[in-house]
TIRO-2110 file (N, C-alpha, C; in Angstrom, 1 decimal):
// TIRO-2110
31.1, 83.6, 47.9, N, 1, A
32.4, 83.2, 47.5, CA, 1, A
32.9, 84.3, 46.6, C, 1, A
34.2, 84.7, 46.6, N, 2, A
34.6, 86.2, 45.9, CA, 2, A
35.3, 85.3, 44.4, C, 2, A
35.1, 86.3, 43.6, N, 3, A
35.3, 85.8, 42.3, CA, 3, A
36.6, 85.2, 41.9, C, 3, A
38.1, 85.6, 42.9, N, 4, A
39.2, 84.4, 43.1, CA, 4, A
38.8, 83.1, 43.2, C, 4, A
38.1, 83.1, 44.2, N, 5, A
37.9, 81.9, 45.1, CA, 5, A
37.1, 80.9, 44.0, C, 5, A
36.1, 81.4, 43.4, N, 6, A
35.1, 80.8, 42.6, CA, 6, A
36.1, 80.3, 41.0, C, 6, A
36.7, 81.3, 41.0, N, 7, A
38.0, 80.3, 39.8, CA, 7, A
38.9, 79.5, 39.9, C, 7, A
39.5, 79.5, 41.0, N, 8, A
40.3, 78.9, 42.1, CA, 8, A
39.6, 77.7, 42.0, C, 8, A
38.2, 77.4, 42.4, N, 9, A
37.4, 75.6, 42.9, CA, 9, A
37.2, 75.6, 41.4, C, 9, A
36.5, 76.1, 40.3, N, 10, A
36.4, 75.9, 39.1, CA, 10, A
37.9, 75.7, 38.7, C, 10, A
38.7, 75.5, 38.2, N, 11, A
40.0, 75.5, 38.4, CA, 11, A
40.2, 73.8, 38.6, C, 11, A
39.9, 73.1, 40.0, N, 12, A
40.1, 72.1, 40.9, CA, 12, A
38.8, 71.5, 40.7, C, 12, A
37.8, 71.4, 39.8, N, 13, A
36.8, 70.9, 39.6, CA, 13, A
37.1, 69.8, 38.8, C, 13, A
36.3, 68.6, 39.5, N, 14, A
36.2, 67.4, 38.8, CA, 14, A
35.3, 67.0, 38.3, C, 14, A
35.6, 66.1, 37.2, N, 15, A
34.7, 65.7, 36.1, CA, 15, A
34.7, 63.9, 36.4, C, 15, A
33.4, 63.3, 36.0, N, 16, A
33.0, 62.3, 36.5, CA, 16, A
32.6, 61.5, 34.7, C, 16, A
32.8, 60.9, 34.7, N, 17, A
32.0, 60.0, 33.3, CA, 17, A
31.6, 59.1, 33.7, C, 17, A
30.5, 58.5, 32.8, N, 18, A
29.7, 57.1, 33.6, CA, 18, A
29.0, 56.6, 32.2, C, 18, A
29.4, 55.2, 31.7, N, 19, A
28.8, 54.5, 30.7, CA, 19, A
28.1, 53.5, 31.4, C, 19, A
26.3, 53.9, 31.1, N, 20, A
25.2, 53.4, 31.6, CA, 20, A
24.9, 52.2, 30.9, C, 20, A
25.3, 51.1, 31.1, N, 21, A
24.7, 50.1, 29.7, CA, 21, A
23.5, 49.1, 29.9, C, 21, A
22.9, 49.5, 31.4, N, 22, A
22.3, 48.0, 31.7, CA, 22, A
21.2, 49.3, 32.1, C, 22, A
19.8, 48.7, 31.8, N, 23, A
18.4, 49.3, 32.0, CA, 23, A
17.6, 48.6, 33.0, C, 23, A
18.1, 47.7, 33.7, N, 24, A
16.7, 47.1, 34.9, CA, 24, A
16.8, 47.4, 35.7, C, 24, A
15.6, 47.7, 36.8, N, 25, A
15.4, 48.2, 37.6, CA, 25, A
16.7, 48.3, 39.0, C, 25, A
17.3, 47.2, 38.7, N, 26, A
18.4, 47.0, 40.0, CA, 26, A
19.4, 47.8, 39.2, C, 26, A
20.0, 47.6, 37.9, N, 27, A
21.0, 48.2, 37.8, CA, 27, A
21.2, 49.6, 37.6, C, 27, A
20.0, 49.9, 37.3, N, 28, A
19.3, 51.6, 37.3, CA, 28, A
20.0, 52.3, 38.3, C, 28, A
19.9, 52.0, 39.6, N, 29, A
20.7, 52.4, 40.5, CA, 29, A
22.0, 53.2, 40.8, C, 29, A
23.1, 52.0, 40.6, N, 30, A
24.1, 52.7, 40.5, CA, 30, A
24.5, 53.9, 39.8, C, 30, A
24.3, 54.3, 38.3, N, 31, A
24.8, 55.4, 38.1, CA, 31, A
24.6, 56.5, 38.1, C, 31, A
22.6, 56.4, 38.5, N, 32, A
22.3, 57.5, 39.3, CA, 32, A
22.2, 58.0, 40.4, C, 32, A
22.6, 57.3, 41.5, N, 33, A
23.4, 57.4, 42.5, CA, 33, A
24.5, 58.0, 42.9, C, 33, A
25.4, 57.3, 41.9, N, 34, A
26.8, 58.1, 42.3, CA, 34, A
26.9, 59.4, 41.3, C, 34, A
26.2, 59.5, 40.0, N, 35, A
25.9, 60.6, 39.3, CA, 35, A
25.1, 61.4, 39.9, C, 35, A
24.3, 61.6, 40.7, N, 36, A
23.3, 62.5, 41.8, CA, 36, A
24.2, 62.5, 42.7, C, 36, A
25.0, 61.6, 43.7, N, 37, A
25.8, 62.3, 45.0, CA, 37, A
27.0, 63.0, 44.0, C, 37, A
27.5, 62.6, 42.9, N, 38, A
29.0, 63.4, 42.4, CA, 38, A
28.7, 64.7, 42.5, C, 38, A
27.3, 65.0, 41.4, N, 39, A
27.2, 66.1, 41.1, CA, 39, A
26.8, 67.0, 42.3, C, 39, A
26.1, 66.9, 43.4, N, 40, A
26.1, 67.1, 44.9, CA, 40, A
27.3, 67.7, 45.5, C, 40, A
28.4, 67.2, 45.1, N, 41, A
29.7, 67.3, 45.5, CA, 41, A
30.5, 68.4, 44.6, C, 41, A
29.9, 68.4, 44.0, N, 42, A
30.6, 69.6, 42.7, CA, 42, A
31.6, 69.2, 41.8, C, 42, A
31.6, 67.8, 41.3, N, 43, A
31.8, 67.2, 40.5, CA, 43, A
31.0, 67.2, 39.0, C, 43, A
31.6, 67.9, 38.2, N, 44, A
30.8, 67.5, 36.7, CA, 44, A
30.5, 66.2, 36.2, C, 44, A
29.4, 65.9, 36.3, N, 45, A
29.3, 64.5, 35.5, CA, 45, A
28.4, 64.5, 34.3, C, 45, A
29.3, 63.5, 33.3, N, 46, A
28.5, 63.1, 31.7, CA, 46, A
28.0, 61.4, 31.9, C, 46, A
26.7, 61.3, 31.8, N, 47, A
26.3, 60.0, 31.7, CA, 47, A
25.7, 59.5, 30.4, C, 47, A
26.4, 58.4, 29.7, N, 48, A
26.9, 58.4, 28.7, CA, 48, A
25.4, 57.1, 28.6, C, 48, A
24.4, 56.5, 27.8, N, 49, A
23.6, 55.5, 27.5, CA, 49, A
23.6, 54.5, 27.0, C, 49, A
24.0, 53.5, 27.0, N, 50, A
24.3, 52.6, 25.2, CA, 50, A
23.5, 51.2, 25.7, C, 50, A
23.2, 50.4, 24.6, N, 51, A
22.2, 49.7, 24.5, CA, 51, A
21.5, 49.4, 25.9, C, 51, A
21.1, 48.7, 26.4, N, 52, A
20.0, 48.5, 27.0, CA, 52, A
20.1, 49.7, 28.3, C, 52, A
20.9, 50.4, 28.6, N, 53, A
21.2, 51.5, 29.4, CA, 53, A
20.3, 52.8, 29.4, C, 53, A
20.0, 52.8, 27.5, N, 54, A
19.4, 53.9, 26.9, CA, 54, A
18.1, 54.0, 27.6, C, 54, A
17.5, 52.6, 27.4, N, 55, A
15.9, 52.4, 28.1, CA, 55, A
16.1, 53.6, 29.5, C, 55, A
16.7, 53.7, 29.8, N, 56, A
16.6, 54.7, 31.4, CA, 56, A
16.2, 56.0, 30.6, C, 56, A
16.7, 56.5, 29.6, N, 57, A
16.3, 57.8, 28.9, CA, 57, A
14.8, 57.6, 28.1, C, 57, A
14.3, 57.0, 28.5, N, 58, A
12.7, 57.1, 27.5, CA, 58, A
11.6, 57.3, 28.4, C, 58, A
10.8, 58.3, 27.9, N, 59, A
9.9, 59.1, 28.9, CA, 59, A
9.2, 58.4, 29.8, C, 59, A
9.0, 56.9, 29.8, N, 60, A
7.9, 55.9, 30.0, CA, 60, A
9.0, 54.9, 30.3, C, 60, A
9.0, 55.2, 31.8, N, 61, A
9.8, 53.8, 32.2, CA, 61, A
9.3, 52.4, 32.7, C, 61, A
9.4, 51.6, 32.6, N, 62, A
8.7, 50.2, 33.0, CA, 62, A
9.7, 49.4, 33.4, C, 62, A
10.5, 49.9, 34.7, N, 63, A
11.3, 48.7, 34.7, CA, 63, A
11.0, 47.1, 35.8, C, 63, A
12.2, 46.4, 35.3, N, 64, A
11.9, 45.3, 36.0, CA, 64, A
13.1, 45.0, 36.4, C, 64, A
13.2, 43.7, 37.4, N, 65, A
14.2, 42.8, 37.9, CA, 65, A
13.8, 41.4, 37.7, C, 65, A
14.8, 41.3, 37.4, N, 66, A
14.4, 39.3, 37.2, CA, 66, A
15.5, 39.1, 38.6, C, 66, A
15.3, 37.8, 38.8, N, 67, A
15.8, 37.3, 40.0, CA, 67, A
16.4, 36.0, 39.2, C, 67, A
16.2, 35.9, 37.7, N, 68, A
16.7, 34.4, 37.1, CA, 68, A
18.1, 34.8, 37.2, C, 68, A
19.7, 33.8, 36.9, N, 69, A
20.6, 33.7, 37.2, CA, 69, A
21.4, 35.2, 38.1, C, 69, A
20.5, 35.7, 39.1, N, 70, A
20.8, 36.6, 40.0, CA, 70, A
20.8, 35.6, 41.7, C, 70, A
21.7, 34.5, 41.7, N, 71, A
21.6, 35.0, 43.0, CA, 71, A
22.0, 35.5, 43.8, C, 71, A
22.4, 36.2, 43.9, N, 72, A
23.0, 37.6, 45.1, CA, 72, A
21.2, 37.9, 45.4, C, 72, A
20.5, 37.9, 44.7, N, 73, A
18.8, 38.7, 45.0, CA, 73, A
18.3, 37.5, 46.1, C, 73, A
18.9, 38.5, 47.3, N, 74, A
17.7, 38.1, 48.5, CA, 74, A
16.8, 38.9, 48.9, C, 74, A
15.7, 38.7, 49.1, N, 75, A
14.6, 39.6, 49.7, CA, 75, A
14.3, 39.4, 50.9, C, 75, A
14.2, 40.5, 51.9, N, 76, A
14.2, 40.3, 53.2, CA, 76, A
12.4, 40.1, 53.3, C, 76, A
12.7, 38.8, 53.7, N, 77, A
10.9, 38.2, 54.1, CA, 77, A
11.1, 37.8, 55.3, C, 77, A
9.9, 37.4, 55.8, N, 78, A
9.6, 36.8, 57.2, CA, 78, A
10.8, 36.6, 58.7, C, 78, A
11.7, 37.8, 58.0, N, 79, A
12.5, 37.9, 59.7, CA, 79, A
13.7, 37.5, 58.8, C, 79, A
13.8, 36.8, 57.1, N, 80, A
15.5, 36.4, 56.6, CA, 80, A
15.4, 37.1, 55.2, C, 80, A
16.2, 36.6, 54.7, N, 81, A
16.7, 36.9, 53.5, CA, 81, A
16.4, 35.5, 52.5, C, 81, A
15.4, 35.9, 52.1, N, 82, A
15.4, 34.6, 50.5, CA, 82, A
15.2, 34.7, 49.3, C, 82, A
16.2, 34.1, 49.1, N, 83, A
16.6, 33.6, 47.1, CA, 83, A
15.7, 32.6, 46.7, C, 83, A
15.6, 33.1, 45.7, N, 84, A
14.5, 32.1, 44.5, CA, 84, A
16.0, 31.2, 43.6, C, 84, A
15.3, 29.6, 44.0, N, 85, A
16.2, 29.3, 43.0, CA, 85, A
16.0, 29.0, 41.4, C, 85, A
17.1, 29.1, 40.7, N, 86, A
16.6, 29.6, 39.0, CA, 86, A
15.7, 28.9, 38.4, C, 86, A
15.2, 27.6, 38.6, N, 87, A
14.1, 26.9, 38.1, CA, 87, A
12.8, 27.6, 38.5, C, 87, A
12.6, 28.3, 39.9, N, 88, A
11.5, 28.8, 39.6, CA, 88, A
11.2, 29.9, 39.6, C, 88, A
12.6, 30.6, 39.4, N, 89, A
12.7, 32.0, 38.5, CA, 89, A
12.4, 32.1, 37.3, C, 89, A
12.3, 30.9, 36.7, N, 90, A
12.5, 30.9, 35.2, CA, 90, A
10.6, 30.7, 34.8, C, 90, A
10.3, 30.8, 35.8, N, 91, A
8.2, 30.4, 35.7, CA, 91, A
7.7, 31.9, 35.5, C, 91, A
7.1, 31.2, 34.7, N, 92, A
6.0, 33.0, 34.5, CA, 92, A
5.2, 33.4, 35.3, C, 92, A
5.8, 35.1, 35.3, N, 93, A
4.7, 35.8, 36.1, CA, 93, A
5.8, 36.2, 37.6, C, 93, A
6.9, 35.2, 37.8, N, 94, A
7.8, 35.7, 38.5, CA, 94, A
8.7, 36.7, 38.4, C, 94, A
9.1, 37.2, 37.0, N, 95, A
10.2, 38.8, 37.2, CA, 95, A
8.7, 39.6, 37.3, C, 95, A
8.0, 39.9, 37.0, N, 96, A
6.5, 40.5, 37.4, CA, 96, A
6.7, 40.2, 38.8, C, 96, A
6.3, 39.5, 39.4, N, 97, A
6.3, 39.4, 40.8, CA, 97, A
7.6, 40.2, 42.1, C, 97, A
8.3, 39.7, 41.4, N, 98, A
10.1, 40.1, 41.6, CA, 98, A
9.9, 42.0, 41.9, C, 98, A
9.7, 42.1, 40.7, N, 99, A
9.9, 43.6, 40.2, CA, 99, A
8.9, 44.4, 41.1, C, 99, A
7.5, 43.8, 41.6, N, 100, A
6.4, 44.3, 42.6, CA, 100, A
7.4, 44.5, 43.6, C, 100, A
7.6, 43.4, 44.0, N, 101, A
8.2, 43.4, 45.6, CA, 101, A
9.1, 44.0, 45.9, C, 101, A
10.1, 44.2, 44.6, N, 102, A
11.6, 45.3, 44.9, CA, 102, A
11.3, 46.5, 45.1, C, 102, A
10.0, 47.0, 44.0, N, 103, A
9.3, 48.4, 44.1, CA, 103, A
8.6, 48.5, 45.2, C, 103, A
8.3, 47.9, 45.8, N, 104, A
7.5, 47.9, 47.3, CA, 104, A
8.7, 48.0, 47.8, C, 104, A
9.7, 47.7, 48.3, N, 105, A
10.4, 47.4, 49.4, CA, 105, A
11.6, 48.4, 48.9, C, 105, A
11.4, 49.5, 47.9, N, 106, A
11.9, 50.7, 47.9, CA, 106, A
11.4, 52.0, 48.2, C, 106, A
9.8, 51.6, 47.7, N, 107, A
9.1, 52.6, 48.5, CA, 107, A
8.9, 52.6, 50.3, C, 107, A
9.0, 51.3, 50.5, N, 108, A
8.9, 51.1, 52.1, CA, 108, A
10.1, 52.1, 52.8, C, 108, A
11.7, 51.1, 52.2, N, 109, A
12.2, 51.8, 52.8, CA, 109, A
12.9, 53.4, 52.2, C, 109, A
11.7, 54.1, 52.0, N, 110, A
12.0, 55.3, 51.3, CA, 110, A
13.0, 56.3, 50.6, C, 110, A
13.5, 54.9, 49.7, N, 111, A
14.4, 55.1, 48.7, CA, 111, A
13.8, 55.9, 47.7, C, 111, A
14.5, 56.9, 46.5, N, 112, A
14.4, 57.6, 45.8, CA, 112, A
13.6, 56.5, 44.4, C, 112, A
13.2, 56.7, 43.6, N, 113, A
12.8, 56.1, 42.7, CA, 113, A
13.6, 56.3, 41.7, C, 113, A
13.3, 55.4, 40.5, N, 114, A
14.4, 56.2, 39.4, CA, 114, A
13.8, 56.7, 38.9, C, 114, A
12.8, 57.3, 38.3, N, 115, A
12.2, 58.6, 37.7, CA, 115, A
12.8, 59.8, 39.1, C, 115, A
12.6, 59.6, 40.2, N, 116, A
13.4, 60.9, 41.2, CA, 116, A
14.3, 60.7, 40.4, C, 116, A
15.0, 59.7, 40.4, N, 117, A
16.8, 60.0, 40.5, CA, 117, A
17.1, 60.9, 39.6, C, 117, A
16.4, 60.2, 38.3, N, 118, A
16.7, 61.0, 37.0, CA, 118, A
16.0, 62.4, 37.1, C, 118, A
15.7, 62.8, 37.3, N, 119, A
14.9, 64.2, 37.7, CA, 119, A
15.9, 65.2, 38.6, C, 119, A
16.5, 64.3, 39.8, N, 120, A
18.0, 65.1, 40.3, CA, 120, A
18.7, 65.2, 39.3, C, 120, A
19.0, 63.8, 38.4, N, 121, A
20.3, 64.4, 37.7, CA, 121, A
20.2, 65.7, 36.7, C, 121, A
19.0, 65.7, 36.1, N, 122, A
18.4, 67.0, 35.5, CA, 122, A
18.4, 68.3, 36.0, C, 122, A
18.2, 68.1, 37.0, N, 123, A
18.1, 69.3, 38.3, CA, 123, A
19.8, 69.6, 38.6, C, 123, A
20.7, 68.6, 38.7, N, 124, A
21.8, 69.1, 39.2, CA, 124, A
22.5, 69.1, 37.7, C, 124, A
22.1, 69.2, 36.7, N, 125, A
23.1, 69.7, 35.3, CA, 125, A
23.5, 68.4, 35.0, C, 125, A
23.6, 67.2, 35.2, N, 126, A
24.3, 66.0, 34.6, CA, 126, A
24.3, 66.1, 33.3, C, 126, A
24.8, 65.8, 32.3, N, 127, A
24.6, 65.8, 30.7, CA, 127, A
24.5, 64.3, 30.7, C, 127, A
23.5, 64.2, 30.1, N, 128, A
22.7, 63.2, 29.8, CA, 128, A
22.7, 62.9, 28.3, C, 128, A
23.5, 61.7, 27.6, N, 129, A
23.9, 61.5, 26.5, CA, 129, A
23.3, 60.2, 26.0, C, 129, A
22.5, 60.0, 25.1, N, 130, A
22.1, 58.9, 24.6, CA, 130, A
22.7, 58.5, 23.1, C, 130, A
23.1, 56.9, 23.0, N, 131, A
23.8, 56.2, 22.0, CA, 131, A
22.8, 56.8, 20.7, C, 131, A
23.5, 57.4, 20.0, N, 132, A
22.9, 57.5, 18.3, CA, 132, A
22.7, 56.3, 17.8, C, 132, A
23.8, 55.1, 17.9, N, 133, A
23.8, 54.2, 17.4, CA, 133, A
22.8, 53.0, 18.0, C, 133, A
22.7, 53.1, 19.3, N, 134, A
21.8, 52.5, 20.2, CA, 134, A
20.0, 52.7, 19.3, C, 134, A
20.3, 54.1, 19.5, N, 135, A
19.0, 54.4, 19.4, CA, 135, A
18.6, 54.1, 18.0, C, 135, A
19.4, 54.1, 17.0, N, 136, A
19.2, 53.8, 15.2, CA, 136, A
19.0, 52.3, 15.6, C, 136, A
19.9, 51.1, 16.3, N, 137, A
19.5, 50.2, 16.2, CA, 137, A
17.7, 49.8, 16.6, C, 137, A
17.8, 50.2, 18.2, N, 138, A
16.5, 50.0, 18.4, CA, 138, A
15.4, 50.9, 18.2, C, 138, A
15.4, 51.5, 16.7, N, 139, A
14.6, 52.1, 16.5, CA, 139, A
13.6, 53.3, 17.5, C, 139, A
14.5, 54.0, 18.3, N, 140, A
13.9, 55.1, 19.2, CA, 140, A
14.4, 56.1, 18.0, C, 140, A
13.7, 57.3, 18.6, N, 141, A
13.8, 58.8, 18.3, CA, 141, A
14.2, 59.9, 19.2, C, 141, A
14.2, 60.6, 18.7, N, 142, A
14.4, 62.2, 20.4, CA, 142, A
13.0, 62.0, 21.3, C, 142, A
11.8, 61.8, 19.9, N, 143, A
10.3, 61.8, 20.7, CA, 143, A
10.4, 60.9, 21.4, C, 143, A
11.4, 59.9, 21.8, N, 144, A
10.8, 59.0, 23.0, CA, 144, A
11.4, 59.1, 24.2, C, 144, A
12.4, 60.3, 24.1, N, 145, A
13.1, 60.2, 25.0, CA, 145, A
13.0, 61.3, 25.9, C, 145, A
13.6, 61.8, 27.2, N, 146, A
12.9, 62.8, 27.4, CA, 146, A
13.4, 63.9, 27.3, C, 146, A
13.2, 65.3, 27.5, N, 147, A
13.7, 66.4, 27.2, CA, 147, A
14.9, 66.7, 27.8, C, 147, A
15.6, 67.3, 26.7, N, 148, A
16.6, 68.0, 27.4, CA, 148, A
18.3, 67.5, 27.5, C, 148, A
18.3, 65.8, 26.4, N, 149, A
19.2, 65.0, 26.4, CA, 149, A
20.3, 65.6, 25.1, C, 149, A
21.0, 65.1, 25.1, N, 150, A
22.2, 65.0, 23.8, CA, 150, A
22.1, 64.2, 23.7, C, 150, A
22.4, 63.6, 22.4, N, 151, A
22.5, 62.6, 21.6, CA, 151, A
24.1, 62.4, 20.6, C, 151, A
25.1, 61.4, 20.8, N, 152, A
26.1, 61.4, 20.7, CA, 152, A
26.3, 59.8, 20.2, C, 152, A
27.7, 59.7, 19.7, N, 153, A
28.3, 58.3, 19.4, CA, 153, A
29.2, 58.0, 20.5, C, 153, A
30.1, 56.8, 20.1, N, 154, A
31.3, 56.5, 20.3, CA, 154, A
32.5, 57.6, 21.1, C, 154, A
32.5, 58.5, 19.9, N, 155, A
33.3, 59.1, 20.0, CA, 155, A
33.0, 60.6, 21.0, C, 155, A
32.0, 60.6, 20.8, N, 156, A
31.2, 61.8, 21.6, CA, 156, A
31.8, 61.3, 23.7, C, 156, A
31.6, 60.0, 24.0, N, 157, A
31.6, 59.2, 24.7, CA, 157, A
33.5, 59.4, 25.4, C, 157, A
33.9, 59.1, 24.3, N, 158, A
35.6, 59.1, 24.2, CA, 158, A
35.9, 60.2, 24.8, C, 158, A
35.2, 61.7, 23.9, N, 159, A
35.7, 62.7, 24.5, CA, 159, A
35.3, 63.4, 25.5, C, 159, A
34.7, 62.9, 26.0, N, 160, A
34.0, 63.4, 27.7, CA, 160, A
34.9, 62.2, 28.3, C, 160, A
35.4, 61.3, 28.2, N, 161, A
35.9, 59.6, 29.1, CA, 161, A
37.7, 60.6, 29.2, C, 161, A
38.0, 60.4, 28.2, N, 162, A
39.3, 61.0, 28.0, CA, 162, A
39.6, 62.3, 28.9, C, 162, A
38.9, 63.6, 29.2, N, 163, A
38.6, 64.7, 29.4, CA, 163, A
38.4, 64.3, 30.9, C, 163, A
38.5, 63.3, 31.6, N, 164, A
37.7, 62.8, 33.0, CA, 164, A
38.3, 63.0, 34.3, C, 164, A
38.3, 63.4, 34.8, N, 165, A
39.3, 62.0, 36.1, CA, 165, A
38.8, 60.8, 36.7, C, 165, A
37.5, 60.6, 36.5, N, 166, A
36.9, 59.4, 36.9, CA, 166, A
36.3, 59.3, 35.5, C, 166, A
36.1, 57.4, 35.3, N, 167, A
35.1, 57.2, 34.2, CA, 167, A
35.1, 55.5, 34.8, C, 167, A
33.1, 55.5, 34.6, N, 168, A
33.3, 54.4, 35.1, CA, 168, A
32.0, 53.9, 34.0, C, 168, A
32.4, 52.2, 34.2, N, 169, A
31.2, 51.4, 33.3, CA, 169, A
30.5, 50.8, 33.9, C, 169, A
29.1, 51.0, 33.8, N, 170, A
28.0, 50.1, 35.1, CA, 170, A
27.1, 49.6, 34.2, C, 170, A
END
């Protein structure tokens, strides 16, 4: 690409924002997804952390899915699709169970993991921003989180959202 041309698409380059608020294993998904294919596309994206979202930035992930007041969650078993209904979602040892089977049935059908995902977004430049205030409340540090993040407020958030052409809340 001749150095016109390379100012010219930088120039026409879009920016993507994404406030990450939800940490379980299902919702994990979407914004590394569309944050990994954007930036694929040559779109800049800032993915922004705040309370339970944060959990996706800490070096040690353990996520889960509950299936309690989820029913949209069917799991393709025995040739259909079956939902647990909330009474015996609500029994121990089931979001454990839940959370096996979804992890199986991502590895099966050889979906990306979210340690990959987040590893792409690293790889492809995402700026990766965790809640200051998030993290003061639930008492995290930089040490728990993994390398290579920014750490911002509100306002930090604002001005990457404002600056956007896309901003989205997941």
């Amino acid at each position: 690409m001749t150095e016109t041309a390379a100012k010219a698409d930088s120039a026409n380059a879009k920016t993507m924002t994404i406030l990450v608020s939800k940490g379980s294993l299902d919702w994990a998904y979407p914004p590394f997804i569309l944050g990994t294919t954007a930036a694929a596309m040559g779109v800049k994206v800032n993915m922004f952390f705040t309370f339970y979202g944060l959990g996706l930035l800490l070096k040690d992930l353990d996520l889960q899915v509950s299936p309690l007041g989820n029913p949209a969650m069917k799991m393709p078993m025995m040739g259909m699709h079956i939902g647990l209904p909330n009474l015996a979602a609500a029994l121990p040892g089931c979001e454990a169970a839940a959370s096996v089977m979804m992890k199986n049935l991502i590895k099966r059908k050889g979906v990306a993991s979210i340690p990959e995902l987040r590893e792409a977004a690293v790889e492809a430049d995402i700026t990766l921003i965790g809640c200051q205030m998030t993290m003061d409340l639930f008492e995290y540090t930089r040490d728990d989180m993994i390398p290579g993040i920014e750490i911002g407020g509100a306002a930090t958030f604002m001005e990457k959202a404002l600056k956007s052409d896309i901003s989205l809340f997941i």
